[in-house]
LUMMI-80352 format. One line per 4 residues: for each residue x, y, z of C-alpha. Coordinates in nm, 2 decimals. Layout:
<sites>
X,Y,Z; ...
</sites>
This chain:
<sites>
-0.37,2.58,1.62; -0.49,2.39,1.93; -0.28,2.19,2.08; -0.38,1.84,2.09
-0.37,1.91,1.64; -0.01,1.93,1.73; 0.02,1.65,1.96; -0.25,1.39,1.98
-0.14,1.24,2.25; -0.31,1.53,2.50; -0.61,1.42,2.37; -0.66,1.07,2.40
-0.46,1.17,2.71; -0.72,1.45,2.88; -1.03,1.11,2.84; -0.79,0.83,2.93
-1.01,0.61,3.18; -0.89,0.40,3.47; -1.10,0.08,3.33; -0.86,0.12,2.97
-0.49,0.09,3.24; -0.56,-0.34,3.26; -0.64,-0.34,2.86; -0.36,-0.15,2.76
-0.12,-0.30,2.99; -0.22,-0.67,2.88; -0.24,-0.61,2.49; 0.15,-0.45,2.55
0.27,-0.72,2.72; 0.16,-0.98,2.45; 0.26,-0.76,2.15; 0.58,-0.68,2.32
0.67,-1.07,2.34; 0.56,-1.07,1.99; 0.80,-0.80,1.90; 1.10,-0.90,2.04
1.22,-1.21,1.86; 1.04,-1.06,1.52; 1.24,-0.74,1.57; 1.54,-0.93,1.58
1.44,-1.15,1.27; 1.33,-0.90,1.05; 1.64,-0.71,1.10; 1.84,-1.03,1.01
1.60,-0.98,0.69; 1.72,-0.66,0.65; 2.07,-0.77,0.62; 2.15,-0.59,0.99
2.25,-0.74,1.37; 1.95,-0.83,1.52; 1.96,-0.61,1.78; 1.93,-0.31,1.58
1.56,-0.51,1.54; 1.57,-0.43,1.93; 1.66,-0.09,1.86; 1.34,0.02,1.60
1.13,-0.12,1.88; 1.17,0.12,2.12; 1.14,0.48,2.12; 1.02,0.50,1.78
0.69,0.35,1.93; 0.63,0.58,2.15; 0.71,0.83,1.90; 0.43,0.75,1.70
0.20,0.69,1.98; 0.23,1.04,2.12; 0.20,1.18,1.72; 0.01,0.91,1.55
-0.41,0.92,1.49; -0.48,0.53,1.52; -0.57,0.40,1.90; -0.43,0.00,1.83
-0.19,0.08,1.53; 0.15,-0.17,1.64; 0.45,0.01,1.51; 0.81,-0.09,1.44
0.97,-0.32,1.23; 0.80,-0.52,0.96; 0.89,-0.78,0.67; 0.79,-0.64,0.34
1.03,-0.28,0.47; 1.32,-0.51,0.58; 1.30,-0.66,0.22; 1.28,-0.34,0.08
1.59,-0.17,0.29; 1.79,-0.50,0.18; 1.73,-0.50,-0.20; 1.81,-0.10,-0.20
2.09,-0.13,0.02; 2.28,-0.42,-0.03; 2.36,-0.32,-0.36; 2.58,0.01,-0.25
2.70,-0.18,0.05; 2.81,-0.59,0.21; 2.52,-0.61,0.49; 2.64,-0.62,0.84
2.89,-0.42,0.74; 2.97,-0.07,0.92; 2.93,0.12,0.57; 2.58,-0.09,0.54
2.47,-0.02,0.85; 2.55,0.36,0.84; 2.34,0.39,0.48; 2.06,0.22,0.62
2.05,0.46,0.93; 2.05,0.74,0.68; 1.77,0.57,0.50; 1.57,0.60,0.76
1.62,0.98,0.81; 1.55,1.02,0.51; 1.22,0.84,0.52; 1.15,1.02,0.81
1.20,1.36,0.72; 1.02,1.29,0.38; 0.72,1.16,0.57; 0.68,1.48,0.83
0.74,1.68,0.50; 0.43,1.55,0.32; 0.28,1.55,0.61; 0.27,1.93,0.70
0.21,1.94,0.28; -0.15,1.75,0.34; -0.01,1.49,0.11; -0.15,1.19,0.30
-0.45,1.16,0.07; -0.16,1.04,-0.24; -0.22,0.74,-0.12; -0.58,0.73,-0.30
-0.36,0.72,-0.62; -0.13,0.35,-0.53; -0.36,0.11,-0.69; -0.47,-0.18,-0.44
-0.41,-0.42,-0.73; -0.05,-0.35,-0.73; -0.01,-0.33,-0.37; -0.19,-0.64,-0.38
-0.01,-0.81,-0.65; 0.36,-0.69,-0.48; 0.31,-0.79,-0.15; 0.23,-1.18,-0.25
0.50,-1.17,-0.43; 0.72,-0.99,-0.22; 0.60,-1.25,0.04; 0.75,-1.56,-0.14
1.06,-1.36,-0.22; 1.09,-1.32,0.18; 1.00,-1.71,0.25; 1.30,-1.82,-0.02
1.51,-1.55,0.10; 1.55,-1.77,0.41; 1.62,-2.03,0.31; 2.03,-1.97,0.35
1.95,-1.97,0.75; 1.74,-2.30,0.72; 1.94,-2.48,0.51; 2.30,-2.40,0.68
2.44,-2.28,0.33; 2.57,-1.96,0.24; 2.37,-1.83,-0.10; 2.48,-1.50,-0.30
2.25,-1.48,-0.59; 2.07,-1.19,-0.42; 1.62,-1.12,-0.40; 1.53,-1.30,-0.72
1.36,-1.63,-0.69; 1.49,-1.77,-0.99; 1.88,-1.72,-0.90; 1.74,-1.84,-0.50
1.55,-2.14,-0.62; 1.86,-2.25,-0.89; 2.15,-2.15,-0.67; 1.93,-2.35,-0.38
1.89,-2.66,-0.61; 2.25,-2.62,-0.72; 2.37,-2.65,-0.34; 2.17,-2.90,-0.18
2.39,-3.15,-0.08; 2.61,-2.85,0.15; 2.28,-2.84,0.36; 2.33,-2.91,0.74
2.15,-3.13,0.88; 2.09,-3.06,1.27; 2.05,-2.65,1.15; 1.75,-2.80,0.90
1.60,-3.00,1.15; 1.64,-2.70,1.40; 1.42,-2.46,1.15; 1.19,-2.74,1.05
1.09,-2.80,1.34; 1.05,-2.47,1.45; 0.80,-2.39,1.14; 0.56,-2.64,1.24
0.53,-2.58,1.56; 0.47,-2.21,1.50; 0.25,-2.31,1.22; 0.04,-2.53,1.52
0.04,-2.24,1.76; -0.07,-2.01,1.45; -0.38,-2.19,1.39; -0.46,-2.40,1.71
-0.34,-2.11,1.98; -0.34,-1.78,1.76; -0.29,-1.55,2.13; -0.03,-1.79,2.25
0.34,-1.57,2.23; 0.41,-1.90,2.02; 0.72,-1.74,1.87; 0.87,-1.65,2.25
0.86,-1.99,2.37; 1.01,-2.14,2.02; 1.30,-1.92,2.11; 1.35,-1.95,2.44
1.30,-2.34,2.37; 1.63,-2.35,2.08; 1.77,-2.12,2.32; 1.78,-2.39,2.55
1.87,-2.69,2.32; 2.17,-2.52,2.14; 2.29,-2.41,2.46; 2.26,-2.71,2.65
2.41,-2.94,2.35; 2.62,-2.69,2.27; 2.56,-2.76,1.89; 2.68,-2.43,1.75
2.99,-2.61,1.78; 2.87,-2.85,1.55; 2.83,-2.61,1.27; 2.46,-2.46,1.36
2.50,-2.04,1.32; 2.37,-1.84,1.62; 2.28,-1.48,1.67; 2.59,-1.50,1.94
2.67,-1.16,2.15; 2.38,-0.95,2.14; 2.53,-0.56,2.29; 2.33,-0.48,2.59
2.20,-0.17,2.71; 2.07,0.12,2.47; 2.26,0.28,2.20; 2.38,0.68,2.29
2.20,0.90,2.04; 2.37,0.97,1.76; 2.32,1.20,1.44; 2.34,1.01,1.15
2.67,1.03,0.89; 2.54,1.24,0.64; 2.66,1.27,0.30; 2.57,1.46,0.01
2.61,1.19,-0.25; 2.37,0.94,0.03; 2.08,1.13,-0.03; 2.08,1.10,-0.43
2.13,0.69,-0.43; 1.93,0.64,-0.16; 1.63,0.85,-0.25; 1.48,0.59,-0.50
1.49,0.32,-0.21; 1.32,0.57,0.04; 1.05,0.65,-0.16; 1.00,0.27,-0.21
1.01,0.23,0.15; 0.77,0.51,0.17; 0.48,0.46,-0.01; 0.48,0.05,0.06
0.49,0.14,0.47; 0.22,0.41,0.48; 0.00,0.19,0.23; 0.07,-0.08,0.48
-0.01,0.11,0.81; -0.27,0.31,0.68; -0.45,0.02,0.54; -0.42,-0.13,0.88
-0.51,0.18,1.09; -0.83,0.28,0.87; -0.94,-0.06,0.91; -0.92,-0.07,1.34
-1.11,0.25,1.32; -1.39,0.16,1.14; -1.45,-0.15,1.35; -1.40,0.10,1.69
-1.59,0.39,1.46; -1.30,0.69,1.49; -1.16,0.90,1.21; -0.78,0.81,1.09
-0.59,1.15,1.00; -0.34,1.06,0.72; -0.14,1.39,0.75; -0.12,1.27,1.16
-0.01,0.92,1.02; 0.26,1.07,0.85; 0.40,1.30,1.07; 0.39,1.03,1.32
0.49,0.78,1.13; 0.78,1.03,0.99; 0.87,1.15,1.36; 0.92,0.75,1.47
1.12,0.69,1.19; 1.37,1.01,1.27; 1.37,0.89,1.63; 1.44,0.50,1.52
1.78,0.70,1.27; 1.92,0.87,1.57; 1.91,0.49,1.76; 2.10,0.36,1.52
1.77,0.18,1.39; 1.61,0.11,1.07; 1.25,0.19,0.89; 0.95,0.14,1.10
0.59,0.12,1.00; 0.25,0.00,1.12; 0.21,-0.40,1.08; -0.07,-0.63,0.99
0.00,-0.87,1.23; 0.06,-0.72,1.54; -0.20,-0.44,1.51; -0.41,-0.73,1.46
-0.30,-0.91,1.76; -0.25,-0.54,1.92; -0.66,-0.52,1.84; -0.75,-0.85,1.97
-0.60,-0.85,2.28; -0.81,-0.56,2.40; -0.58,-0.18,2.30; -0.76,0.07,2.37
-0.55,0.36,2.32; -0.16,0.40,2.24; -0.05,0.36,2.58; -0.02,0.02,2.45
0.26,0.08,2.18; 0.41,0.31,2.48; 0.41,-0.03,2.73; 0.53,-0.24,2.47
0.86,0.00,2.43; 0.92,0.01,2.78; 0.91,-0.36,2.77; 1.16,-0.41,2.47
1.34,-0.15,2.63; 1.36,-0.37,2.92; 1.48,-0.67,2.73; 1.76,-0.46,2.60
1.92,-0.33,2.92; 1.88,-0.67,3.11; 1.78,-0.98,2.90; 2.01,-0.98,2.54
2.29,-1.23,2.70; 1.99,-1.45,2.69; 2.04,-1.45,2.30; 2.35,-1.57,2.25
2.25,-1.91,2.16; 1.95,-1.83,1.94; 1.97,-2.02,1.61; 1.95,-1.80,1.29
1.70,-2.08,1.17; 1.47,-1.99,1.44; 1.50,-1.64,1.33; 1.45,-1.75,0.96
1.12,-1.98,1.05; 0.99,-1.66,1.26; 1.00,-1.44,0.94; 0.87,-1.77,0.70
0.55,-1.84,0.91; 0.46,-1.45,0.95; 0.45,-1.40,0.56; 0.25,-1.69,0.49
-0.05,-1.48,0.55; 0.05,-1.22,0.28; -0.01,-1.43,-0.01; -0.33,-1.38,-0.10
-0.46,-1.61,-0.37; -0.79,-1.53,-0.32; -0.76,-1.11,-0.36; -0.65,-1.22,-0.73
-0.95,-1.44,-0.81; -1.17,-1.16,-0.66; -1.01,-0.86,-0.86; -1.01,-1.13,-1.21
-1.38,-1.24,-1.15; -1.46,-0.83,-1.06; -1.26,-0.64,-1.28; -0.99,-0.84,-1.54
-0.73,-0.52,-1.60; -0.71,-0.53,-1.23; -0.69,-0.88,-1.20; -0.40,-0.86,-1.48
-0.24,-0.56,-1.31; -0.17,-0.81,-1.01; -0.06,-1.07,-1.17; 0.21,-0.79,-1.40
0.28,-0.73,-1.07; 0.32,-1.00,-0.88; 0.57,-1.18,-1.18; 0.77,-0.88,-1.22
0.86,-0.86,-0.80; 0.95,-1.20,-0.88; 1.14,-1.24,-1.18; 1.34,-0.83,-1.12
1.32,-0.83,-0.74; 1.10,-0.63,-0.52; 1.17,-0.26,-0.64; 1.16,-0.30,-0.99
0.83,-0.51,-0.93; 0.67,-0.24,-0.77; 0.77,0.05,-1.01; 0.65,-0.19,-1.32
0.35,-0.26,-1.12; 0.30,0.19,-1.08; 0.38,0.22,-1.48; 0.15,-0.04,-1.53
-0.13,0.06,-1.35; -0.09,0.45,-1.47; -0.12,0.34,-1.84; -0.44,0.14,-1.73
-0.56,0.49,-1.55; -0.46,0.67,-1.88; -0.64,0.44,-2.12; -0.94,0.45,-1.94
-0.93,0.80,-1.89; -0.90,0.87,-2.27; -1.18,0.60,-2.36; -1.49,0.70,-2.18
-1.76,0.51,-2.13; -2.07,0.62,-2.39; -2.38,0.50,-2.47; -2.62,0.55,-2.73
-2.95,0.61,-2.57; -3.32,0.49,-2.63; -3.66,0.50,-2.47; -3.83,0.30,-2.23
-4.17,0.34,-2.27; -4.36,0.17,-1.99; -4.06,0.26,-1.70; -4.07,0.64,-1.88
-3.68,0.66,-1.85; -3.38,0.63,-2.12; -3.14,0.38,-2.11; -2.84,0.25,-2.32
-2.98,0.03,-2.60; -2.72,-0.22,-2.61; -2.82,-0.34,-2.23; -3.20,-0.28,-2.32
-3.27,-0.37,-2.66; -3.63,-0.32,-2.69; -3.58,0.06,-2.59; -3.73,0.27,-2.89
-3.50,0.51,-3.04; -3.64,0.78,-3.26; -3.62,0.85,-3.63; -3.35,1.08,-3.74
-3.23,1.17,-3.36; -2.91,1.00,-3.24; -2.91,1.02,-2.86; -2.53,0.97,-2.68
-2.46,1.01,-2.35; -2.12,1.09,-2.21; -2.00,0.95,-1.86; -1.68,1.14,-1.81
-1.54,1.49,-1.78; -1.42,1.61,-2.12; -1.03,1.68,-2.18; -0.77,1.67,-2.44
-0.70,1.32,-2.37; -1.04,1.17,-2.47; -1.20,1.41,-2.70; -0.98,1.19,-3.00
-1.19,0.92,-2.90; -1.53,1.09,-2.84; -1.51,1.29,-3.20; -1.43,0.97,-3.38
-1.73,0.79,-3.21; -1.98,1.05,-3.29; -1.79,1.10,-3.72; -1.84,0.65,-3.71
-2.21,0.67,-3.54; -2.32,0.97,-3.80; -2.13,0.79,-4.09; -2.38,0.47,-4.00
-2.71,0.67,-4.02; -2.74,0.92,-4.31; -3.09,1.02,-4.24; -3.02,1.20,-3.89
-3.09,1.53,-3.82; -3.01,1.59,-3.47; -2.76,1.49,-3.23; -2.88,1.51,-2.88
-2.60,1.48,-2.65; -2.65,1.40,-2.30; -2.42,1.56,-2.06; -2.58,1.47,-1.72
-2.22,1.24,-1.68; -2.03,1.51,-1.72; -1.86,1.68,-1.46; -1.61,1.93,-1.63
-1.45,2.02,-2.00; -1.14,2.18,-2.13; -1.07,2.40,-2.37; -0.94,2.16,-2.61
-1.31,1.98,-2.57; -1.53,2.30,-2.62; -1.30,2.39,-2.96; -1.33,2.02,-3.04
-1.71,2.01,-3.06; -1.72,2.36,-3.15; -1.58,2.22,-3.48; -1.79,1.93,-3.50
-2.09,2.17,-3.44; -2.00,2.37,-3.74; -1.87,2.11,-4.00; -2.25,1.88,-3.99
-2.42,2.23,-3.93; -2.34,2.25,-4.28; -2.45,1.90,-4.40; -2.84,1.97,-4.25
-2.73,1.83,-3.89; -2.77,1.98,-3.57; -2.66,1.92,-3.26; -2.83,1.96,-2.93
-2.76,1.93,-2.56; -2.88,1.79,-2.26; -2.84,1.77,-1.88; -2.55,1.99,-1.87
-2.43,2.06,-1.50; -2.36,2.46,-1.33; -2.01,2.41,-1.40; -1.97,2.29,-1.70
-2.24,2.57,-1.83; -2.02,2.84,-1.69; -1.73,2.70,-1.91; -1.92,2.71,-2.21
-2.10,3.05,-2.17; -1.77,3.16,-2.12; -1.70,3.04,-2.50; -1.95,3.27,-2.62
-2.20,2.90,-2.60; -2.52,3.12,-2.56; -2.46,3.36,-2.80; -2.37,3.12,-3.03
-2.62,2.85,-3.03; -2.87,2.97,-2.79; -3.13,2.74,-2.66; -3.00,2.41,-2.81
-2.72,2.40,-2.49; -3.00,2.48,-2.26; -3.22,2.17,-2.24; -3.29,2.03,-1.89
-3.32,1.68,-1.98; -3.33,1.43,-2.29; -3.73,1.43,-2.27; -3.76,1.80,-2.28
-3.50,1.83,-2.59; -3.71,1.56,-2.75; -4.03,1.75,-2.68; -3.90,2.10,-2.85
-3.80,1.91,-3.14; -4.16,1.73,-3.19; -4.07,1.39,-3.11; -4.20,1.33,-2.81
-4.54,1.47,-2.66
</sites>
């Protein structure tokens, strides 16, 4: 195996170009202030000290740029995972706690190992089978479970009713006159003016100076004394590497949570990644993105960090501020890094309400109201499946929205497997091709031939549905003769389906109808002569087309 399939990195390396150093260096510098007061609020999110935030954004990014495929992909630590490691978590553990923050470090080893796993498996392409509808659905949801799982920090109030919006909103309502005032006005102010650098001054580090600016004010008035909760000491300096606590009876609770954190993070990051590399035309490799991905998150366990991923919104900001390779994400560690071992006393007076405004204007974005209309006016079960989706992460919390959201979308995957699309099939004359009669009614069928085509492989799980269609058409016309099946839409068959029509065959053979077949593909002819087909019924499996079936019958000339 050559060496850059191992490590990346030495290629991307071997072509780096002097003119790429000023891009790179630049887009690190504003991601970087972009990370730093995000990693600490999305760890508050995840129910941890904020600088363990600090702590995911470090070597874990350069983990995955030296093992990762994408060129701009911003990694680290990201909303809709913080939710997820607090729903799974907080019920086996109080967060901030030492046991919580132990089970969350073995979380991410898990995740980690897991990913590299699947990743020397060649699993990456599972992610074909996570339906963009429920994805879709969860993370809008999941979105407004994030903004009103804030709302403790805004507020000044203390609220236990855990990641469900109903208990949030009526515990909320029930507590509203315990809010605090100045801590309120603090986060209030805070969301609009990150709303107006959002919109007016998207590039602007916005959320830096909003922090720095609190910083300032709380310090200065010194109204943490008057009831407003900071961050307060933030440890400075790295953490020693450390092997995670690892206990048998871990693994087997935590598992359903890292499999959650799992699939929702690499739909996220590859989603992301796939999308750079189109625009900048370059293949993503999504066996790479897990191993790197998997690798980051090992490296982010033994700092006593939590569950990376790739984000929306950085590698967005990553992209536009000119990446051109991962040297980026590398520059951006070394900068957080930096902030760590010299800058964290800086902290100390940071309002949790700035934190909390941080985290409410980043998931605005996810909610996207448009997506549904689009997947209703294109498809409705799809459209449906987002909405099962998106009420279920709201009404159960986030993991049992997602797994209704799978179970849903599987049973829509089953019932359309099993129900194939078929059409009954007439002629255009003046165009000289066939078509399905119901979309072209003046198409001339033919006396005493019923023409069906198939568009689906045959199996066990739709032949129930394709044997009563053809008993309910031949029950509607007594006069027929022949059925002329077309097959040109059919890519396989099973067993089950040659015995099924095998039997079918046989039982109107016997009532003066025969059946013939059309269009029938290499593969699915080996299957059949391998049934003893040719011996059996000869020429009628062999016809090349509907027209030439029709011809050796004598309806057509």
């Amino acid at each position: 195996m050559m060496p850059q399939k191992i490590i990346p990195a030495l290629e991307w390396l071997k072509k780096y170009e002097r003119s790429d150093i000023g891009k790179d260096l630049s887009a690190g510098l504003i991601v970087a202030v972009m990370l730093v007061p995000q990693g600490m609020a999305y760890a508050m999110l995840a129910g941890l000290p904020p600088v363990i935030g600090l702590y995911a954004s470090t070597f874990p990014l350069i983990a995955y740029a030296l093992f990762g495929s994408s060129r701009q992909l911003a990694v680290g630590p990201v909303a809709m995972i913080s939710l997820l490691v607090f729903s799974g978590v907080s019920k086996l553990a109080q967060p901030g706690s030492g046991q919580y923050v132990s089970l969350v470090v073995v979380l991410t080893l898990m995740v980690g190992f897991i990913q590299v796993a699947m990743g020397f498996l060649r699993m990456g392409s599972f992610v074909n089978f996570l339906s963009h509808a429920v994805i879709s659905g969860f993370t809008s949801a999941a979105a407004i479970v994030i903004w009103l799982s804030q709302l403790n920090h805004l507020l000044g109030i203390k609220l236990s009713a855990g990641h469900s919006v109903i208990h949030l909103v009526v515990e909320a309502g029930q507590r509203i006159g315990e809010i605090h005032p100045v801590t309120l006005a603090i986060g209030m102010a805070s969301i609009a003016l990150l709303l107006i650098f959002k919109r007016k001054m998207p590039n602007f580090p916005g959320p830096l100076l909003v922090v720095a600016g609190s910083v300032l004010l709380v310090g200065f008035l010194r109204l943490d004394r008057m009831g407003v909760k900071i961050v307060g000491d933030v440890p400075r300096g790295l953490p020693g590497l450390s092997l995670p606590a690892l206990r048998p009876e871990s693994f087997g609770i935590l598992l359903p949570t890292a499999l959650t954190v799992l699939f929702v993070g690499f739909m996220e990051s590859i989603a992301v990644a796939e999308s750079i590399a189109a625009k900048e035309r370059y293949k993503i490799d999504s066996n790479l993105e897990l191993k790197g991905l998997g690798l980051a998150n090992i490296v982010s366990s033994f700092l006593s960090g939590y569950p990376v991923t790739g984000g929306f919104s950085r590698t967005a900001v990553n992209y536009q501020a000119g990446a051109r390779t991962p040297f980026a994400s590398i520059f951006t560690a070394l900068i957080v890094i930096l902030t760590i071992v010299l800058l964290t006393p800086l902290f100390y007076h940071l309002p949790n309400a700035v934190l909390a405004a941080i985290i409410m204007v980043a998931v605005i974005g996810l909610i996207d109201v448009r997506d549904a209309k689009h997947l209703f006016r294109v498809k409705k079960i799809d459209g449906w499946t987002f909405l099962l989706t998106f009420i279920a992460t709201l009404v159960f919390g986030s993991q049992k929205g997602i797994l209704m959201g799978v179970a849903f979308s599987l049973l829509v995957f089953i019932w359309r497997s099993s129900h194939p699309h078929t059409a009954e099939i007439g002629y255009l004359e003046k165009e000289g091709v066939f078509r399905n009669v119901n979309r072209f009614p003046e198409a001339k069928t033919f006396p005493e031939v019923l023409i069906l085509r198939i568009d689906a492989s045959l199996y066990f799980a739709n032949m129930a549905f394709c044997e009563n269609l053809l008993r309910k058409k031949i029950a509607d016309e007594p006069d027929l003769k022949w059925i002329l099946i077309d097959l040109s839409g059919v890519n396989d068959i099973d067993a089950v389906a040659i015995d099924t029509l095998e039997e079918l065959m046989e039982d109107y053979q016997e009532k003066g109808i025969d059946f013939l077949f059309a269009g029938m593909k290499g593969p699915v002819r080996d299957l059949v002569a391998r049934a003893g087909w040719n011996e059996k019924y000869g020429k009628r499996i062999q016809y090349f087309s509907i027209k030439h079936a029709l011809q050796v019958i004598g309806m057509m000339t």
